[in-house]
N, C-alpha and C positions, 0 to 999 in steps of 0.2 A: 397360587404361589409360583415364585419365576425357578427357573432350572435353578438360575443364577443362588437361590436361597433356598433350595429343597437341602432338607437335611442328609445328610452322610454320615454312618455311624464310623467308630473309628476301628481300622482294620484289623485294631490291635487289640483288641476290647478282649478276647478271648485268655490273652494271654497276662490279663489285670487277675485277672479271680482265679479259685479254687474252686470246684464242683463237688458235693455227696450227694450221693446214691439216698434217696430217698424210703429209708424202711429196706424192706425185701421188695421192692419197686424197680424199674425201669427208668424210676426219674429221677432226672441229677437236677440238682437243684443248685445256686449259687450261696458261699457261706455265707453273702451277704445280699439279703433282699432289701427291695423298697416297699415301704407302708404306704398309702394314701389317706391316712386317717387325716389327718392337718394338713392346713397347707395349699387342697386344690378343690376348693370349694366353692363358693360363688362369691365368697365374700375376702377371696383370696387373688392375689394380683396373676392374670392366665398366663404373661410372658413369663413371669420364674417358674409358675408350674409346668409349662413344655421346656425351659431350662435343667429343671432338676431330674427330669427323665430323660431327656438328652444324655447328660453328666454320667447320670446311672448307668442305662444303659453303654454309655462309651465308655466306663469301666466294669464292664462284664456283667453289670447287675441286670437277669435276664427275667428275673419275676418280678413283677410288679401286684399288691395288695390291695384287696379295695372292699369293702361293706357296702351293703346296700342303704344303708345310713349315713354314710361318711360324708360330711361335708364342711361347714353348713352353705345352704340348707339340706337337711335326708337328699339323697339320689343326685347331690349336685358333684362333688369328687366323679362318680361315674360318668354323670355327663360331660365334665371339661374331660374326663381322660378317655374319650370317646372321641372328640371332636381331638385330643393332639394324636392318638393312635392314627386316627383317618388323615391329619397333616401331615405326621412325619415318621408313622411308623408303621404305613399299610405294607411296606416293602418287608417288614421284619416282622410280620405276625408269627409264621412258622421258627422262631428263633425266643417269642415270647410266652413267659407262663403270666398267664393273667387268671387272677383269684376273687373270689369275690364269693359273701358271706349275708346269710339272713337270720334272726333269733333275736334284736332289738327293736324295738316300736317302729314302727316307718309310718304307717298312714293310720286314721280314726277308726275304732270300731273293734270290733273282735277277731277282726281276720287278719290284723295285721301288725301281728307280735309273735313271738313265741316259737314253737315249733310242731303247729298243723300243716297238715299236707298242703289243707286249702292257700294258709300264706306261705308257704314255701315255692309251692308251684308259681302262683303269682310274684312272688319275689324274685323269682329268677327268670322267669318273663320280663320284668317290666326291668332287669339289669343288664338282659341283653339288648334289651331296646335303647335303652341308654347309653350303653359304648358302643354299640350300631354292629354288635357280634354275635356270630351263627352259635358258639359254643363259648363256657369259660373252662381253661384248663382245671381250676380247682373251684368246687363249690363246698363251701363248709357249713354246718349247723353253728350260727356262731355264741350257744349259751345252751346247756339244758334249761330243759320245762318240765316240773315236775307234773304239770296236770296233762298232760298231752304223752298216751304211751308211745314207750321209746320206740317198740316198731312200726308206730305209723312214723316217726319223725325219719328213721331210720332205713325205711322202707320207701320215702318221699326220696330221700339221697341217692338211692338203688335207681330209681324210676327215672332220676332227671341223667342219669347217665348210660340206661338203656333208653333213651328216649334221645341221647344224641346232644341235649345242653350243657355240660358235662362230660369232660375223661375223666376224672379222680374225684374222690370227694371226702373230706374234713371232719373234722370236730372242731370245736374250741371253748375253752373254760370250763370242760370237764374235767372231775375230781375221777382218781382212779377208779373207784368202784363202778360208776356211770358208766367210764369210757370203754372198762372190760364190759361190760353189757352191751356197749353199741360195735365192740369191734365184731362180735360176738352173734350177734344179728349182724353186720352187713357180711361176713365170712358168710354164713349161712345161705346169705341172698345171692351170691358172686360177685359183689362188688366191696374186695375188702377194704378197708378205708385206708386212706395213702397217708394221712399225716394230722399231727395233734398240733395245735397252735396255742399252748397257756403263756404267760406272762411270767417272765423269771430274770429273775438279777442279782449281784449282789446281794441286793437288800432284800431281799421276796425268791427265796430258793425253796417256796415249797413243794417243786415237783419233785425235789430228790425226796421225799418223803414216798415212796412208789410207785410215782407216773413216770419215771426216769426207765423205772426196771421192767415196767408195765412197757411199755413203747418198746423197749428192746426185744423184749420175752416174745412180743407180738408182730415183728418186723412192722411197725408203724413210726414213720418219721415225727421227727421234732420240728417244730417252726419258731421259736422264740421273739414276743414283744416285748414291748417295754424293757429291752436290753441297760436303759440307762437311767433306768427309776423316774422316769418323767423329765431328765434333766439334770440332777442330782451328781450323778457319775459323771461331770464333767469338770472341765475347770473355771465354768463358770459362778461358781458359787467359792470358792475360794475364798478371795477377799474378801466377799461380802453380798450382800442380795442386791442386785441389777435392777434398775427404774422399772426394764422393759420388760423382766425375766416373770414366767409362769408364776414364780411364787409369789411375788406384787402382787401379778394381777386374779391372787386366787381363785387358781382354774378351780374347777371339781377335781379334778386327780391331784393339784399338789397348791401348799400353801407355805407361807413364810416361817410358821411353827415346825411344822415337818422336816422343811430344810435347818434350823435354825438347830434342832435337835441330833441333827444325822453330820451335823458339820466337822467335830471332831475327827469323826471317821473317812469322813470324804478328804478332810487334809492327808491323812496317816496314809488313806490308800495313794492318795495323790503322790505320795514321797514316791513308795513302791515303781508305782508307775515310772516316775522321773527315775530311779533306779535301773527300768527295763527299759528305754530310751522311751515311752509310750506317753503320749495323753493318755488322762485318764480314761477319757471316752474311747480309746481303742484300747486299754486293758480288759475292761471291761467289757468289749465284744471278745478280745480274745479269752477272757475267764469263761464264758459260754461255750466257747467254741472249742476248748479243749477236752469235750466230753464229747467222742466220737459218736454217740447215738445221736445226738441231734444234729439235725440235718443243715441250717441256717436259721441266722439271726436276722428278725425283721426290724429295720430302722427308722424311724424318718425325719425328715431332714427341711429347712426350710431356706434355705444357702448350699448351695453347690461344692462350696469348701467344706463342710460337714460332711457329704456323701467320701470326699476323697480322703477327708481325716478318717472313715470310718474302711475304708477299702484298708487302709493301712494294714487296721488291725490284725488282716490275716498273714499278713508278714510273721510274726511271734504269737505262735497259738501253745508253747511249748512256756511251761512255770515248772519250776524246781520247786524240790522240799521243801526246801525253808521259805520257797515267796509262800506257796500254800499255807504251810503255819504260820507265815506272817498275816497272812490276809484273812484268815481263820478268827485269829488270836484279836485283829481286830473287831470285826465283826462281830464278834460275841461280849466283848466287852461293855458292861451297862452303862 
């Protein structure tokens, strides 16, 4: 690549985002992370994928998300964001949190699911080989495993961060009683665990059911996916379901029935929103973001104007009484 077209981040990026303090940790995090689940895969176009971390990161978004699954195909998201870290972001490693997560099927056989040591250790082997990096900032367990005890999965997380592969390390889509057992073991190991990553929105607020209190009680950060229900919390569904949109194309995570049902309520918040001057899709990062324990909301984004509509959101992270019972009142209505 010529000087002429080497990347430059923008000088200003710092002063686009807000940071929190991750748990009782050391690490600030941005309110707004990037995901890698969609998007940068192999079967995905690579110039918008080094576009959309560009964009990110030149407004302040300094973590970047990634699974050792994520693609398609498995391991491929890590490999193209391998290959644009080493084009256009080996100047900014010391500036990036890069994440990356094992606990879903990746190769054949028995070793490579779940949460054994034996595929854990290999799993994080073969994800540093793929983004061409000595260490990832965060490694996460990304599912319990009921047959596999927790202090070998938990004691594997200990290992890969005295062992130098690994600063910090995760959980994800643990239910509270699980996660007080694994915070619980890794304290005990010295390596207490930095941060919970479950799925929460609007529509799916079941960590307020005790993992909200649990994360706090425990100085353990928050990471929130799935901020927009698949899609749902936006204003694309408004008028009507889109040729192009996920629920046509009945992904696994969301179908035309689902939206078709949720639609009432997606108008009603939509007003709210147009109320707070907000797309809906930045109400809805800021409904998250207005509970000081969690730390950032993870997005992703497949267009560039998406990452900036979604920076927005931290502009108005503040709702009054009456939006809250407004948005309450809807949501629970049959």
């Amino acid at each position: 690549m010529s000087k002429k077209s080497k990347y430059i981040a923008d000088e200003n990026r710092y002063e686009k985002m807000n940071y929190r303090r991750t748990g009782c940790s050391g690490l600030l995090l941005p309110e707004i992370s990037l995901g890698l689940w969609h998007n940068f895969g192999d079967h995905d176009n690579f110039k918008n994928a080094r576009n959309l971390l560009k964009c990110a990161f030149d407004n302040g978004i300094t973590h970047f998300d990634l699974a050792n699954n994520y693609g398609p195909a498995p391991g491929s998201a890590e490999r193209n964001f391998g290959k644009i870290l080493k084009k256009d972001f080996s100047a900014y490693r010391d500036e990036l949190i890069i994440s990356t997560k094992a606990g879903y099927g990746m190769w054949p056989g028995p070793y490579g699911d779940l949460g054994s040591k034996k595929f854990l250790v290999a799993s994080l082997d073969q994800s540093l080989q793929r983004m061409g990096l000595d260490y990832v900032d965060i490694f996460y367990h990304h599912r319990p495993d009921s047959e596999t005890p927790l202090e070998e999965t938990m004691g594997t997380l200990d290992l890969m961060v005295k062992q130098g592969k690994a600063l910090y390390v995760g959980i994800s889509n643990y239910r509270p009683k699980e996660a007080a057992k694994a915070f619980k073991i890794l304290k005990d190991l010295g390596t207490p665990c930095l941060i919970h990553q479950p799925n929460y929105n609007l529509f799916d607020r079941w960590i307020e059911d005790g993992l909200l209190d649990l994360l706090r009680n425990s100085g353990v950060g928050a990471i929130c996916f799935s901020p927009l229900a698949q899609g749902m919390l936006t204003n694309k569904y408004i008028t009507g379901l889109p040729k192009d949109s996920r629920a046509i194309k009945d992904s696994p995570f969301l179908n035309a029935n689902q939206v078709i049902e949720k639609l009432p309520k997606i108008k009603a918040l939509h007003k709210i929103a147009e109320n707070r001057n907000q797309s809906l899709a930045q109400m809805a990062i800021s409904w998250i973001l207005k509970e000081d324990s969690i730390t950032s909301v993870l997005i992703g984004a497949s267009k560039t104007d998406q990452i900036t509509d979604s920076v927005k959101a931290i502009e108005n992270t503040i709702f009054t009484k009456d939006e809250i019972i407004a948005i309450d009142t809807i949501l629970k209505a049959s």
